[in-house]
N, C-alpha and C positions, 0 to 999 in steps of 0.2 A: 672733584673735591678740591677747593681750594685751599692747601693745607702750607704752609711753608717746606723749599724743598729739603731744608736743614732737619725738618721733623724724620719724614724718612732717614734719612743719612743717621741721624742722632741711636735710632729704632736699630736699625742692622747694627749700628755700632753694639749699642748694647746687648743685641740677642749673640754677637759674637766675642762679647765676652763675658758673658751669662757663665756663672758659676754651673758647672754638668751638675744635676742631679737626677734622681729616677721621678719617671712621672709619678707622681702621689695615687693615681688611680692602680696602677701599677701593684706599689709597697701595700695599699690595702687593700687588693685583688688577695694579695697572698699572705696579707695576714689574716685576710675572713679564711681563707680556706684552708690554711693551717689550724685555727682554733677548732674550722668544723670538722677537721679529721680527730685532735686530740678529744675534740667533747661531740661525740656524733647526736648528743641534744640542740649543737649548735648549728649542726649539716644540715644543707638541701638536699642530698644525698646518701646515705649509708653504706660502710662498707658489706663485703658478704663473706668475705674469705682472707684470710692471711697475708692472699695472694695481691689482692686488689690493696692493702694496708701498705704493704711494698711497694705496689708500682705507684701509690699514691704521693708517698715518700718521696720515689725519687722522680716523678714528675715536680713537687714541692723545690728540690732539694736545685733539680733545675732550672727552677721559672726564679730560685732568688740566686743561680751562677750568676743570671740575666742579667740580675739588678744590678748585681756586684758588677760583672765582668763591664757592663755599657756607661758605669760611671765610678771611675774607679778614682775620680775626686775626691767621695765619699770614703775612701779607706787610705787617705793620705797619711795617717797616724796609727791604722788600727794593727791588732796581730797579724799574722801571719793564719792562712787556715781559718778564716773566720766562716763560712760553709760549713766548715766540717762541723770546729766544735758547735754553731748555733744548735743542729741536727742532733750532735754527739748529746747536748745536753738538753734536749726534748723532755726525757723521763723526768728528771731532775724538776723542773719546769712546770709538766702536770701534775706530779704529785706538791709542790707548793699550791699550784692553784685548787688542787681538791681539798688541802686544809683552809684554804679563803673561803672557797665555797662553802662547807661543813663550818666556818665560824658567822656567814653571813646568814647558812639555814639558820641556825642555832641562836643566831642573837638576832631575829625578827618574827614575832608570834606567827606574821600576816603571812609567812613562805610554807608554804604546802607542803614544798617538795624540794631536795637539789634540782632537780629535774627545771622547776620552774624559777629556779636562780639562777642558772646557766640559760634559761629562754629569755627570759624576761627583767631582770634584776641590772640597771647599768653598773651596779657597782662592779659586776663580776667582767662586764666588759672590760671595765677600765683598769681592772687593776688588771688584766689575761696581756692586755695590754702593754702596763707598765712591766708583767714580768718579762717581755719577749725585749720590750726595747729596754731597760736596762741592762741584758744581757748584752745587745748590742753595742751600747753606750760602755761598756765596761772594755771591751775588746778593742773601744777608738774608732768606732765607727762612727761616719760622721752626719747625718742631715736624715737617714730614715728613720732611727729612733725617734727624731722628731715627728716625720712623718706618721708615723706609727702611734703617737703621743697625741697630735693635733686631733686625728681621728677618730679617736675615742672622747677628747676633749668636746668635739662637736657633735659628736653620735648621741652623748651622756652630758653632758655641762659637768664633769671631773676631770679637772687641768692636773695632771701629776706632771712634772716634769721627770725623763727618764732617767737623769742623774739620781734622785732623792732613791733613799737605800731604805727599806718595807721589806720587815720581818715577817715573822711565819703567820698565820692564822688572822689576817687581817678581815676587817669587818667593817665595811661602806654600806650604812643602814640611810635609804632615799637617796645621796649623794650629791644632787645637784647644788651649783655654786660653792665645792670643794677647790681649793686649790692648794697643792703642797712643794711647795717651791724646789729648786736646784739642789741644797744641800743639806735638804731634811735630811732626821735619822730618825727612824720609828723602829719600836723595837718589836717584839712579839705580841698579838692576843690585845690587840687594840682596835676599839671601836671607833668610828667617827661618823657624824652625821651631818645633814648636808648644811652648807654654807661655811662650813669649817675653815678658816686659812692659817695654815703655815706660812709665813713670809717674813719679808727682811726689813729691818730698820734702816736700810741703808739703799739707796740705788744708783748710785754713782757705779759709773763702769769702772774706774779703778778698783772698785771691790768684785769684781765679776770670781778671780779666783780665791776670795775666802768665806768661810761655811759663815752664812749672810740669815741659814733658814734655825729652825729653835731644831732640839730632840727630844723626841715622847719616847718613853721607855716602856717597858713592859706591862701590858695587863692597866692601862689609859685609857680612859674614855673622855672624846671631847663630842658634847653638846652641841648641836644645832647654832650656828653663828658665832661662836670659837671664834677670836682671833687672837693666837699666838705667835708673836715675830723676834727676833733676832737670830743669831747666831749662839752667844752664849747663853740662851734660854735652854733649862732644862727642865722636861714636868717630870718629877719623881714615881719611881715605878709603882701601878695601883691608884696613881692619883683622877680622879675627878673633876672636870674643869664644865659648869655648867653654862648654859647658854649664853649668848652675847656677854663674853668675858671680854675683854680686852686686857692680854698677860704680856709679858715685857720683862719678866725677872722670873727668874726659877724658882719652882717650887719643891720641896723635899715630897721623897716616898709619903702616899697617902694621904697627901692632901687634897679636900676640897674647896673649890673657889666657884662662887654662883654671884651674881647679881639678886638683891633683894630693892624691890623698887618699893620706895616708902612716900604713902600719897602729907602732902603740905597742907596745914590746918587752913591757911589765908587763898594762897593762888591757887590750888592743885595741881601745880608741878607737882613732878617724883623728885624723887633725889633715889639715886643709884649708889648701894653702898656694897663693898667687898666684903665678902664672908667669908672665913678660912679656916 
């Protein structure tokens, strides 16, 4: 290979000062196999005894010392005991994701079953997902929650970032081309469907630490192709925001806002007018 020698040399240089993180196959080795102990509709495998539930655990509990203890770049800011409580707060965890589940049966005629929204439904991946790495991300951990995040992002085409804070009873009805940026705030009992974004008006990196994404509040439903962005955007609780909206200022409790396309007596263009 006739490569210049400076290429190699450049090559080592970098790989020895490659920021340590875990392999990515690794972080989602063990985040499939934790979902499929908490939802044994999601296991290759099922348990049969108590016993086996234990030792599964702390095989679990072990394989992420792993991750932790071989890169411990990754917890350059985070708590102390991040192991423990991730585990400690297991229960906590499933019983949010079983009010996801139970609001995503619920708010899709076409779901049969729980059963077949925890096999088959990406929303439930992605958000089983967002609930383990914002856990994460909240402790100061640093680069697996992403890991954990991209993963579901590519498995389902629903980009959450692990920062953005999702209340109880959430509902990702289709979900693809969702994306809810860094400093979302969504509240309880809210639907969304796919093509939705939450994002920023702004993308300059000196804005990196101020709340850049909007907030849905309670009992919200955004429409298919939603785009809602700022920071001081807020959609009032109850409100309605139907399909390829483009919002950019808050709207009070109860409102709704649709696109109504009105065809041109002359050219037959539309004209797109807001309804409210």
């Amino acid at each position: 290979m006739n490569l210049p020698k400076s290429f190699a040399k450049d090559l080592l240089i970098a790989h020895k000062n490659a920021f340590m993180c875990p392999p990515p196959e690794m972080v989602v080795t063990f985040f499939n196999d934790l979902l499929g102990l908490l939802f044994p509709e999601f296991a290759v495998i099922r348990c049969t005894s108590e016993k086996e539930i234990s030792m599964r655990l702390e095989r679990l509990q072990a394989k992420f010392r792993t991750i932790l203890n071989q890169n411990k770049e990754c917890l350059r800011s985070a708590e102390a005991g991040v192991e423990n409580k991730l585990f400690f707060e297991l229960p906590g965890i499933r019983e949010a994701l079983l009010l996801d589940i139970d609001a995503m049966y619920q708010g899709d005629p076409a779901a049969k079953s729980t059963a077949e929204v925890i096999r088959t439904y990406p929303g439930f991946y992605a958000i089983a997902a967002h609930r383990i790495a914002h856990f994460l991300e909240s402790l100061g951990v640093k680069l697996i929650p992403r890991i954990i995040s991209e993963q579901a992002h590519r498995q389902t085409g629903i980009d959450i970032h692990p920062g953005a804070k999702i209340g109880t009873y959430f509902c990702i009805d289709h979900g693809t081309g969702i994306v809810i940026g860094e400093t979302s705030m969504i509240g309880s009992h809210v639907k969304i469907y796919q093509g939705v974004t939450l994002g920023g008006l702004s993308v300059k990196k000196e804005d990196a630490k101020v709340k850049r994404h909007p907030t849905i509040e309670d009992y919200v439903v955004l429409y298919s192709g939603a785009t809602i962005l700022g920071g001081d955007t807020v959609v009032g609780e109850g409100s309605i925001i139907g399909g390829n909206v483009w919002l950019t200022k808050s709207v009070p409790p109860g409102s709704k806002i649709y696109y109504k396309a009105k065809m041109s007596n002359t050219s037959g263009d539309t004209d797109t007018i807001t309804v409210k």
